[in-house]
C-alpha positions in Angstrom: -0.8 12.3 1.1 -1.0 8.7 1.5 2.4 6.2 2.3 2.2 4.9 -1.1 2.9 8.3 -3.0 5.7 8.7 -0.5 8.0 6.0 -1.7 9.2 2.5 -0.5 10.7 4.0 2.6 7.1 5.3 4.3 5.8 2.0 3.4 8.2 0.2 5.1 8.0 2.6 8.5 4.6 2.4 7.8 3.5 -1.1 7.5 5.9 -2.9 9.3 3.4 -2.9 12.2 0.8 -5.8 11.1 -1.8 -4.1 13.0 -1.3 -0.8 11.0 -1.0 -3.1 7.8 -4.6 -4.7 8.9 -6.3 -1.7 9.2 -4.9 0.0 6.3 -6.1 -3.2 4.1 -9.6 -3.1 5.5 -9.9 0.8 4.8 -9.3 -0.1 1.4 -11.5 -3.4 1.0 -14.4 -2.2 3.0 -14.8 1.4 3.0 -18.3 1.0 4.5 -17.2 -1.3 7.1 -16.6 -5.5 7.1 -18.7 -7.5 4.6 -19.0 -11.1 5.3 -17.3 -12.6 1.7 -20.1 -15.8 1.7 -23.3 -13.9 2.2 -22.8 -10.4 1.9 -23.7 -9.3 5.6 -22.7 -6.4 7.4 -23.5 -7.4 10.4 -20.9 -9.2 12.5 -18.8 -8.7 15.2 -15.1 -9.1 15.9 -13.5 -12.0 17.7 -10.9 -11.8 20.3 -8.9 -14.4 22.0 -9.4 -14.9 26.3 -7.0 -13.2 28.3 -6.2 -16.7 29.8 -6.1 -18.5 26.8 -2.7 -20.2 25.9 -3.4 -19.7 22.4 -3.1 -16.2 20.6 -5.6 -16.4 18.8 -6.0 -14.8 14.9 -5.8 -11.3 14.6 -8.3 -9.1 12.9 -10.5 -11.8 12.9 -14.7 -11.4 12.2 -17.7 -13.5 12.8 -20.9 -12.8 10.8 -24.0 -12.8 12.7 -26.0 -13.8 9.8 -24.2 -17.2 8.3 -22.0 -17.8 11.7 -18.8 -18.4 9.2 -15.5 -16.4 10.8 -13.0 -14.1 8.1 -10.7 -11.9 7.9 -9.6 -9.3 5.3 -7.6 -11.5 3.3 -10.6 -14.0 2.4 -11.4 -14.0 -1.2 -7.4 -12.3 -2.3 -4.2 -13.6 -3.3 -3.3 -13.2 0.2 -5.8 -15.4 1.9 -4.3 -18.5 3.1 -0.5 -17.4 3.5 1.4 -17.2 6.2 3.5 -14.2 5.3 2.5 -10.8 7.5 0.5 -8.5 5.4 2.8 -5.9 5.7 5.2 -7.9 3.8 2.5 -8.0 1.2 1.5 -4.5 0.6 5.7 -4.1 0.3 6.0 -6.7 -2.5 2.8 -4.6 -4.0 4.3 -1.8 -4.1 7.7 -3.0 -5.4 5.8 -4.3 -8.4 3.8 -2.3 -9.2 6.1 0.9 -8.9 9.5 -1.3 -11.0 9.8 0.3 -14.2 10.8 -3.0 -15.6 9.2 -6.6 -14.1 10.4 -7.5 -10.9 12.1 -10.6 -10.3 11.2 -13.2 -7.3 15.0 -12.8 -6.2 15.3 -9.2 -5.9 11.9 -9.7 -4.0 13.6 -12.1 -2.1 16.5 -9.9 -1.4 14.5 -6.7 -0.7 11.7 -7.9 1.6 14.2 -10.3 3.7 12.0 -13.7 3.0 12.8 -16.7 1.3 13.0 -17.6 -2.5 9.8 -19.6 -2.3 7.7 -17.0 -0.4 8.3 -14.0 -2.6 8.4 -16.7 -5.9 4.8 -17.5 -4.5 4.2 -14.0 -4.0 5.3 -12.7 -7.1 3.1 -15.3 -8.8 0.0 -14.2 -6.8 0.0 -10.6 -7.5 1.0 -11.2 -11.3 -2.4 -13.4 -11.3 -3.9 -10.5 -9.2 -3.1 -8.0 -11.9 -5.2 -10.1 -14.7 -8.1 -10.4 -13.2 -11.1 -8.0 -13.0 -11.0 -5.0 -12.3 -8.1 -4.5 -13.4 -7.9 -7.0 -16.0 -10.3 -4.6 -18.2 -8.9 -1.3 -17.6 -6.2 -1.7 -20.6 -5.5 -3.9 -23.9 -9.2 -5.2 -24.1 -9.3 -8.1 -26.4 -6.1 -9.3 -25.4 -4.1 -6.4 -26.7 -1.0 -5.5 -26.2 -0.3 -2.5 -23.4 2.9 -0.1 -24.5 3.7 2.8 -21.6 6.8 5.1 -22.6 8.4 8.6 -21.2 7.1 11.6 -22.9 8.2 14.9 -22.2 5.3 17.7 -22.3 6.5 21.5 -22.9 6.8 22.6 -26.2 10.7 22.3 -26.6 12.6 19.8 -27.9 14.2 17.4 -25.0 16.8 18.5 -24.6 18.6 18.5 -20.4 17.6 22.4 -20.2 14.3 21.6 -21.3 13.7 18.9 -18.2 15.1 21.7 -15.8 12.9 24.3 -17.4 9.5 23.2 -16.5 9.3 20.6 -18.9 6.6 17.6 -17.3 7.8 14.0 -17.7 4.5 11.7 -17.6 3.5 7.9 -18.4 1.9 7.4 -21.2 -0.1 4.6 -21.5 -1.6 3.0 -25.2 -3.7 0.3 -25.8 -2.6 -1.7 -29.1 -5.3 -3.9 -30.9 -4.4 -7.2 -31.4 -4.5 -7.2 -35.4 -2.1 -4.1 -35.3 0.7 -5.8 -33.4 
């Protein structure tokens, strides 16, 4: 079972480490191992800083052997190009896509302990995020409308001895057509 079907508490044990968070993010972007996001190579190699450098250097940073251009996971997302830990990131991820309701940028702000204007920005980012492809044509093609409501599945009428007796609560999800709305 992975952190996120656990709840909000595993992922914050789990990601608060932003090595864990790395490597967790390139699991999921490259399965198959790094792919350089200009020309498509697999073949690169990973760059670390010297021991007796004064600078620390980028973590989780790649350099592809067939272009020469150096990237990291986060090149070609809403995340590239921010300074907030990626740990934070999959965290506001999570907290909107599992709110019932939208999420505000202040109770981002409040949860994740950053300011207004970093979870503002990252609210913003993953909102975009979530209406482009692939996601963008998974539900309400054409611009429709997306409805998602409780329903109870068991045969008796919904009643509280019904939810106790077996009775499965589920999501379910409907596309409306625009000229229906």
């Amino acid at each position: 079972m992975d952190a996120m079907d656990k709840g909000f508490g595993a992922i914050v044990q789990r990601f608060s480490d932003e090595k864990a968070a790395r490597e967790y993010v390139e699991r999921l972007r490259w399965p198959n191992g790094p792919v350089c996001p200009k020309c498509g190579s697999a073949d690169h190699y990973r760059l670390c800083p010297r021991p007796d450098s004064k600078k620390p250097g980028r973590r989780g940073l790649l350099k592809c052997k067939a272009c020469r251009r150096q990237y990291t996971v986060t090149v070609g997302t809403v995340m590239e190009d921010s300074k907030i830990p990626l740990g934070t990131w999959l965290m506001a991820f999570y907290l909107v896509c599992a709110s019932k309701k939208a999420i505000s940028a202040h109770q981002l702000h409040r949860m994740l302990a950053i300011t207004y204007k970093s979870a503002w920005f990252m609210a913003h980012r993953i909102r975009y995020a979530m209406t482009q492809e692939p996601l963008a044509g998974k539900l309400g093609q054409n611009n429709g409308e997306v409805e998602i409501d409780e329903v109870y599945i068991g045969g008796q009428r919904c009643t509280s001895a019904a939810r106790s007796a077996g009775v499965a609560r589920v999501a379910a999800p409907w596309a409306r057509s625009p000229s229906s709305a």
